[in-house]
N, C-alpha and C positions, 0 to 999 in steps of 0.2 A: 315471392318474398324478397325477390331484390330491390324492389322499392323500399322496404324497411329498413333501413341503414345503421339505425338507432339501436342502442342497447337502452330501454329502461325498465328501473328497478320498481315495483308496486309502493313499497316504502323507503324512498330513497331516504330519508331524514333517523328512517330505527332501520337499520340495517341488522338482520340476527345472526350472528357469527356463531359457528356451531363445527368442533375440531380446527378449530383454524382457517377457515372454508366458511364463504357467504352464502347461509340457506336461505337467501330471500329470494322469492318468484320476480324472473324480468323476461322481458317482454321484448321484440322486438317492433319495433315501430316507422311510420315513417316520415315524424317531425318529435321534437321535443316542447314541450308548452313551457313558452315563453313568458307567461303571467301566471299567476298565483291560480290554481281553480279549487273555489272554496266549497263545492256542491257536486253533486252528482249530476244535476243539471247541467253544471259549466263545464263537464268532463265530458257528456254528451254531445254539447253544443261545438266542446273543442274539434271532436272528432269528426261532426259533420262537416266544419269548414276545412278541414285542416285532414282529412280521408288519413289520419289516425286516430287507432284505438290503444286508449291508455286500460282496457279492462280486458281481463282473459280471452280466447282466440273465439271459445265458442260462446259468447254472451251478444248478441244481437246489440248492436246501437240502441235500437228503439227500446232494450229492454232495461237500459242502465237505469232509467226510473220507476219502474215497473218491477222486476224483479226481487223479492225481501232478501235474498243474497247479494246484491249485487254491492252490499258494502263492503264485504268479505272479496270480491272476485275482482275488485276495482283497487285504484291507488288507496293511502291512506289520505286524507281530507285531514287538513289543506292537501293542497299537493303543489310542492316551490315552484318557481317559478327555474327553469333549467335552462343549460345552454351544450350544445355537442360539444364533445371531443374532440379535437380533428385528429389526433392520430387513433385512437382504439372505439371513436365512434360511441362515447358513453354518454348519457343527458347527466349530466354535473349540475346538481343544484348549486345555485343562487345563494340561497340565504346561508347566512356564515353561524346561525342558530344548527344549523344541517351537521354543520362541521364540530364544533364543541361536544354533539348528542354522538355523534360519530367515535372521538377521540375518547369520552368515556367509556363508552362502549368497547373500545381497542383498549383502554385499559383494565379494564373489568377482566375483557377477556387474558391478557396480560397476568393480571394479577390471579386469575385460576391457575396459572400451570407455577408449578413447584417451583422450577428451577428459575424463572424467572422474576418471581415474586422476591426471591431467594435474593436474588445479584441487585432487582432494583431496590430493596429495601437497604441494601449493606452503601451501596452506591449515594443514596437519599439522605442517609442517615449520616451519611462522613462527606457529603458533597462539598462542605469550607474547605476541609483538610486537605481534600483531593484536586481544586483549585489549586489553592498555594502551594500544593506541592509539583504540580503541572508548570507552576509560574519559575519554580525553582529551578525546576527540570531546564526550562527554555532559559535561564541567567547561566547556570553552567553550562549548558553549548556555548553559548557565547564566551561564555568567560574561557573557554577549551581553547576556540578559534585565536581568540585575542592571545593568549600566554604561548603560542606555536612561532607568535613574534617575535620574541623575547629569548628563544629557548636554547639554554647552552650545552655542555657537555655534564658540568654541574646540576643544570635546572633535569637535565634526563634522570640524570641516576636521583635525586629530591622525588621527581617524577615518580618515579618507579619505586620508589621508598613510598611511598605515599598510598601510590594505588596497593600497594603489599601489605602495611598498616592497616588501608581503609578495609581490605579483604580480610585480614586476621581478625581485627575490630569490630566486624558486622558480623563475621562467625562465632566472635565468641558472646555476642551480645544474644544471637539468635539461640547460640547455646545456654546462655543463661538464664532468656526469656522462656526456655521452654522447658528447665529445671523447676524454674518459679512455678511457671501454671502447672506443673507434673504437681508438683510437690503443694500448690493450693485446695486446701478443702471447701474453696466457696466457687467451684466448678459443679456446677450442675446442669446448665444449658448444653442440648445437645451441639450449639452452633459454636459453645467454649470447646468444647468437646474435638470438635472438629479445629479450630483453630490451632491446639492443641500437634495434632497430625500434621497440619500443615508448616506449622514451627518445624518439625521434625523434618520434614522434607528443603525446606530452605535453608535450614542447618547443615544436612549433609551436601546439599548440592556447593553450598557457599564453599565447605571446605575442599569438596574436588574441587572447585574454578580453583581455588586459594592455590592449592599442590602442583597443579598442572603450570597454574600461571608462572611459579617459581620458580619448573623447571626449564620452561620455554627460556626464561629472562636470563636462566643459565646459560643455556644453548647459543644465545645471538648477542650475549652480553658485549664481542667484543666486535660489532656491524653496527658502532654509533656512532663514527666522527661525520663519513659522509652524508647519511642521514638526515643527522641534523643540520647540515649546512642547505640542504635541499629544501628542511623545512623553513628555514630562513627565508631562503626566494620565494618559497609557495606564501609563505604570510606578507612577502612586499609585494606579491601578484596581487594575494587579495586583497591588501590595504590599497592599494590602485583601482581593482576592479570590485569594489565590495559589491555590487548587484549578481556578483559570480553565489554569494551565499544563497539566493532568492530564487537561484533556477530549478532547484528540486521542487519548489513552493509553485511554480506556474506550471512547471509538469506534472504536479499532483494535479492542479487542477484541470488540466486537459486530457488525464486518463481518466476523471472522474465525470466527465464529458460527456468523451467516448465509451466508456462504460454504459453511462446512463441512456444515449443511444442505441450501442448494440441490446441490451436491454430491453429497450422497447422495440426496435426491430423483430429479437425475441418473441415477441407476447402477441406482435402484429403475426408472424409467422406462425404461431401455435394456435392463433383463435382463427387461421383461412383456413377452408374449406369446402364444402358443399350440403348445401337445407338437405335433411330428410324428417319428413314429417312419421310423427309418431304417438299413439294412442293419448286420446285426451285432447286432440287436435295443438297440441303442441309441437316444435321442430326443436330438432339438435343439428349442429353440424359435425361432421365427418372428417375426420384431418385426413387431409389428400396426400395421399403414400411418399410421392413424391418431395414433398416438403418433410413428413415425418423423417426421411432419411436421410436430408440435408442439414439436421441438426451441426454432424460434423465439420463439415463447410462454413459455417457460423463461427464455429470455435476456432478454428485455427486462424480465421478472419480477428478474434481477440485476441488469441497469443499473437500474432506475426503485426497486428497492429500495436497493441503494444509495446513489446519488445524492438518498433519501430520507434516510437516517441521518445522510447529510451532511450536510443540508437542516437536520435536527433540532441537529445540532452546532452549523452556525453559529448557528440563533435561539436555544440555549441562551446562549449567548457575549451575543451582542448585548441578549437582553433583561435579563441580569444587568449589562451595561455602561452601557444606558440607564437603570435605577433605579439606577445609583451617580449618574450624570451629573444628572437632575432630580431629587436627592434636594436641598432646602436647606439641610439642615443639613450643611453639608462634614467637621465635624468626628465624624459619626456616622453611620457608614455605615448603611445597612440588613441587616437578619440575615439570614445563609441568601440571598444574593441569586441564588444559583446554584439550587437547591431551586426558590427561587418561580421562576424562572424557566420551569421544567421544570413545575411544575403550571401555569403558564400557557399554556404549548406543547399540553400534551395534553389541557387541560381548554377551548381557543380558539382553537388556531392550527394545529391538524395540518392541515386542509385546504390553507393557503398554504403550509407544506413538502412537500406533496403535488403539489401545482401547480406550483412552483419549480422541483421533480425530475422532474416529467413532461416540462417543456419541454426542461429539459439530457438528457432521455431520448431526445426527439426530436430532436436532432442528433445524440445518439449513434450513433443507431441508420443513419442516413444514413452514417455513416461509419465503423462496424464492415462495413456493406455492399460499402463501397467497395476499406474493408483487404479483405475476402476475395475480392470479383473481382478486384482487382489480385496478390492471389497467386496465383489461382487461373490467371489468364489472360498469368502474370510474359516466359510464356517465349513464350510466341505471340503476344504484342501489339506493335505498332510504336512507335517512340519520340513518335508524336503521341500516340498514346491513353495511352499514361504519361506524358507532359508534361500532359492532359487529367485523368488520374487523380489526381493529384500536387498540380495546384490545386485540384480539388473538395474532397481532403484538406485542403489547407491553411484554403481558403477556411470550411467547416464545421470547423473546429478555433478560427480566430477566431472564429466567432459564438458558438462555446460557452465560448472566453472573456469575450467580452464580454456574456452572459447571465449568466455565473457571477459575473461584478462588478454586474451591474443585481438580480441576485436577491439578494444579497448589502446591496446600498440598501432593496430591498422587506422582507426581513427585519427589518431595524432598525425601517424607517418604520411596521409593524404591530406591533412592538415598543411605540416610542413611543405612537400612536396607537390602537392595537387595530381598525385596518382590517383588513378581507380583500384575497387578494390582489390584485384587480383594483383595487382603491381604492388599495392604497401602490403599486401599480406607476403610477398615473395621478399621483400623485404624486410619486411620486420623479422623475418623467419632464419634471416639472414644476420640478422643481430643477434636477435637470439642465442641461437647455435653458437656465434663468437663470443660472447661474453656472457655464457650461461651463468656460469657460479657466480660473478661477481652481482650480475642483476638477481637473482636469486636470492641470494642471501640481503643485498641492502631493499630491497623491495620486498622481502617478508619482513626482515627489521621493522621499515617505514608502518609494511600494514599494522603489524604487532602491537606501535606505538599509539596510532590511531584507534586501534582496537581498546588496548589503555586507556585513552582517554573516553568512549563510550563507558569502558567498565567504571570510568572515576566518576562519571554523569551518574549512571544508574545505581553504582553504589553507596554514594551519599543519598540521594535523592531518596532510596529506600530505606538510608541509615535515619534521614528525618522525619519517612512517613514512621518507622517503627517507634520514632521515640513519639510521635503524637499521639498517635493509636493507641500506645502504652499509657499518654498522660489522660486520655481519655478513654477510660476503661469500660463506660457507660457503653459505648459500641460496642457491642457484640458481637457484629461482624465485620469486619476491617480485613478477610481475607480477600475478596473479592477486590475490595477499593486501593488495597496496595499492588497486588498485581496488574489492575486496571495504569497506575501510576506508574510503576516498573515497566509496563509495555511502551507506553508514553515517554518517559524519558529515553527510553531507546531508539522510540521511534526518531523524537525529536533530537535527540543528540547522533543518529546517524543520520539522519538528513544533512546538518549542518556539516556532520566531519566528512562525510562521503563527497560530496564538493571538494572538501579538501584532500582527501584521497585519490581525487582524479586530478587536480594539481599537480601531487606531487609524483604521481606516477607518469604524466606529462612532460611535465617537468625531467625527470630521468631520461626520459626517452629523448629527448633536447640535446640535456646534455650528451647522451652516449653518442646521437649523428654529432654532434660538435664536434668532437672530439673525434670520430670517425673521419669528417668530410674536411677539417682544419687542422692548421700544425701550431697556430699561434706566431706566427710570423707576420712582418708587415702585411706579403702577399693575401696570406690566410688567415686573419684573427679570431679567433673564437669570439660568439657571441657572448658565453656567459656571461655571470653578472661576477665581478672583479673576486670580491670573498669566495665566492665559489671558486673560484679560479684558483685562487691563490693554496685554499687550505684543503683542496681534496685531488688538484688535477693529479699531480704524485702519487696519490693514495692508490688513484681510480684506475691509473695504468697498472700500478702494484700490482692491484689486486688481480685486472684485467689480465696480466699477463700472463 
């Protein structure tokens, strides 16, 4: 059977999908037919020049005309004209009629299962709204980015009036909306029904964010002068470097890459094996032990590469933000600061993104373990060992944040510096520790406000899916398509401010070695940029001290 390389299907053009699962007979072979064979003649004739059989293992060549089965035991007539696979070794038909018969069929089958029918019908049915409300989503990141320029002591606390509004606004809107439909008698549809419940759920959730957010904005109400002056320089960073907004957008697209790689790697891995022939004169393979238990290998190969390209994202960001930061001349930025960034990465620093990612690989890995025994063991285990389970999770989920904010410091500091990474981690560890509380508090400030601004994205953005939804009552289901938009605008309004969160937490770390390693005299002048200088260095020792 090793001559047979081929996978082909009997009826590659009506494939019959049956559970989710292709129940059509294939065949292995060992060429795929390259022209159309419109007869059972031309399927016999294929096989004698071409020493493969496109018809069942025990069907004699000689008998593919002879036989009154042999229409049933052979392809379907025509049979396309196909071409191999080269990675999974499949006969891919040709004809793009293959494809259309195909995609119904995925639909058909699609539209059988409940939950599915369910999400694409809500989805189909509000697809304008969902559009324009996507398109919205992406003007208020932007519009977030652009107003971080501008942003004063005054514009903060508007800010923050705004987003506290837009929260009390939306909950009570959510509240009202779901008195209405309580209180309508032309609710009959089991899917208004539901609507109904889900109102109820985003109403209470909205008012916890609402209480919580309030009392945070109490807590750090008064960690805003520095802050903002930071945010200043991050928005003349990236009004200089605006291709800094575009690098989550290129690394999206090279984990979705390497995904789709490891992926096939996957299925190449799962379908090797060994022939064992079996009654019916048919063969299965055998997954080879040895590969079945390398599964894990693979996987940490995803996290630890991953969690590499991210690695490589952030020191792109940070080492372009540190040569604008200690450049002198403020009014002349450096060229290409993005470029050199990246030839400095891979021509001196891969090792510390390697490292970075290996360690966030090592709590991952403790805690992908942990999600699969607690699934695994969801329904036999007692409420101790899930209260047990539940904190391991949690517990290993902060230390990978709080590693991902320390690699995050070492980054920069090897940036600056050109250490390896054991040397900026002994030092960043060393700033740390001296200016705990004052980085602490203005870098939860910073994230808090950035956080802000995703809540101001996602909560208008839902404030306009609800009133369209509302103006068109005709949809019946619009829960599905505004949470759909709610994830969306999140996603898309943290992409764009996450850049900017690595800016200014960049940026921080700048300023604190500045301010460590100079005193502001002729000898030693501070890089900063002069407003920074001027309206927070006072502040910064204040606080530091």
């Amino acid at each position: 059977m090793t001559s047979k390389k081929f996978v082909f299907f009997l009826n590659s053009c009506n494939l019959e999908i049956k559970d989710l699962k292709i129940n059509s007979v294939a065949l292995c072979v060992s060429s795929c037919p390259q022209e159309q064979l419109n007869s059972l003649e031309d399927i016999q004739l294929f096989a004698k020049n071409n020493d493969s059989c496109l018809c069942v293992y025990n069907l004699n060549v000689s008998s593919y005309t002879l036989n009154p089965k042999a229409a049933e035991l052979c392809p379907t007539l025509p049979v396309p004209p196909s071409k191999s696979f080269p990675l999974f070794n499949r006969c891919v038909p040709q004809n793009p009629e293959c494809y259309s018969q195909f995609a119904s069929v995925l639909i058909n089958v699609i539209n059988g299962v409940d939950i599915f029918h369910h999400i694409l019908s809500g989805i189909m049915a509000g697809r304008d709204i969902i559009i324009g409300l996507c398109v919205l989503a992406l003007a208020f990141s932007l519009i977030m980015v652009l107003t971080f320029k501008f942003i004063t002591t005054l514009l903060v606390h508007i800010f923050i009036t705004l987003v506290v509004f837009g929260l009390l606004f939306v909950s009570g809107v959510l509240w009202w909306l779901y008195y209405d439909y309580t209180n309508s008698s032309s609710i009959e549809l089991e899917t208004e029904k539901e609507n109904v419940k889900f109102l109820l759920g985003f109403a209470v959730l909205s008012t916890v964010i609402t209480v919580v957010l309030l009392v945070l904005i109490f807590v750090l109400r008064k960690r805003i002068q520095l802050t903002i002056q930071l945010f200043q320089v991050a928005s003349k960073i990236i009004t200089k470097i605006p291709f800094l907004l575009f690098q989550p957008f290129w690394t999206f697209l090279i984990l979705i890459f390497f995904w789709v790689f490891w992926v096939a790697v996957l299925l190449s891995l799962g379908t090797a094996g060994s022939v064992q022939i079996i009654s019916g004169g048919q063969v299965e393979y055998k997954v080879l032990s040895a590969i079945r238990f390398m599964w894990w290998y693979h996987l940490i190969g995803l996290i630890w590469t991953s969690e590499f390209i991210l690695a490589c994202q952030q020191m792109t960001i940070s080492g372009a933000v540190v040569t604008c930061y200690f450049n002198r001349n403020k009014s002349s930025p450096p060229s290409h600061p993005i470029l050199s960034s990246i030839s400095v990465l891979f021509c001196y620093h891969l090792g510390t993104a390697v490292k970075g990612s290996f360690l966030i690989t090592l709590l991952r890995i403790p805690r992908t373990i942990l999600m699969y025994i607690y699934n695994t063991l969801k329904e036999k285990e007692s409420v101790c060992a899930r209260c047990l389970f539940k904190s391991c999770f949690c517990c290993f989920w902060c230390l990978e944040r709080c590693l991902r904010y320390f690699n995050q410091h070492v980054y920069t500091t090897t940036a600056i510096n050109g250490t390896n990474f054991c040397t900026s981690a002994k030092d960043v560890l060393f700033i740390l520790a001296k200016n705990s509380t004052a980085m602490a508090s203005i870098s939860c400030f910073g994230d808090f406000i950035i956080f802000l601004g995703k809540v101001f994205v996602v909560c208008f953005t839902v404030f306009a899916g609800l009133m369209a939804f509302n103006y068109h009552r005709e949809l019946h289901v619009w829960v599905v398509p505004l949470l759909l938009v709610s994830f969306f605008a999140y996603l898309v309004s943290h992409n764009f401010l996450s850049v900017f969160e690595v800016v200014v937490d960049t940026l921080f770390l700048c300023f604190v070695i500045d301010i460590e390693t100079n005193d502001g005299s002729t000898e030693k002048p501070y890089f900063m940029d002069q407003d920074l200088l001027v309206n927070s260095h006072d502040k910064w020792t204040h606080t530091a001290g």
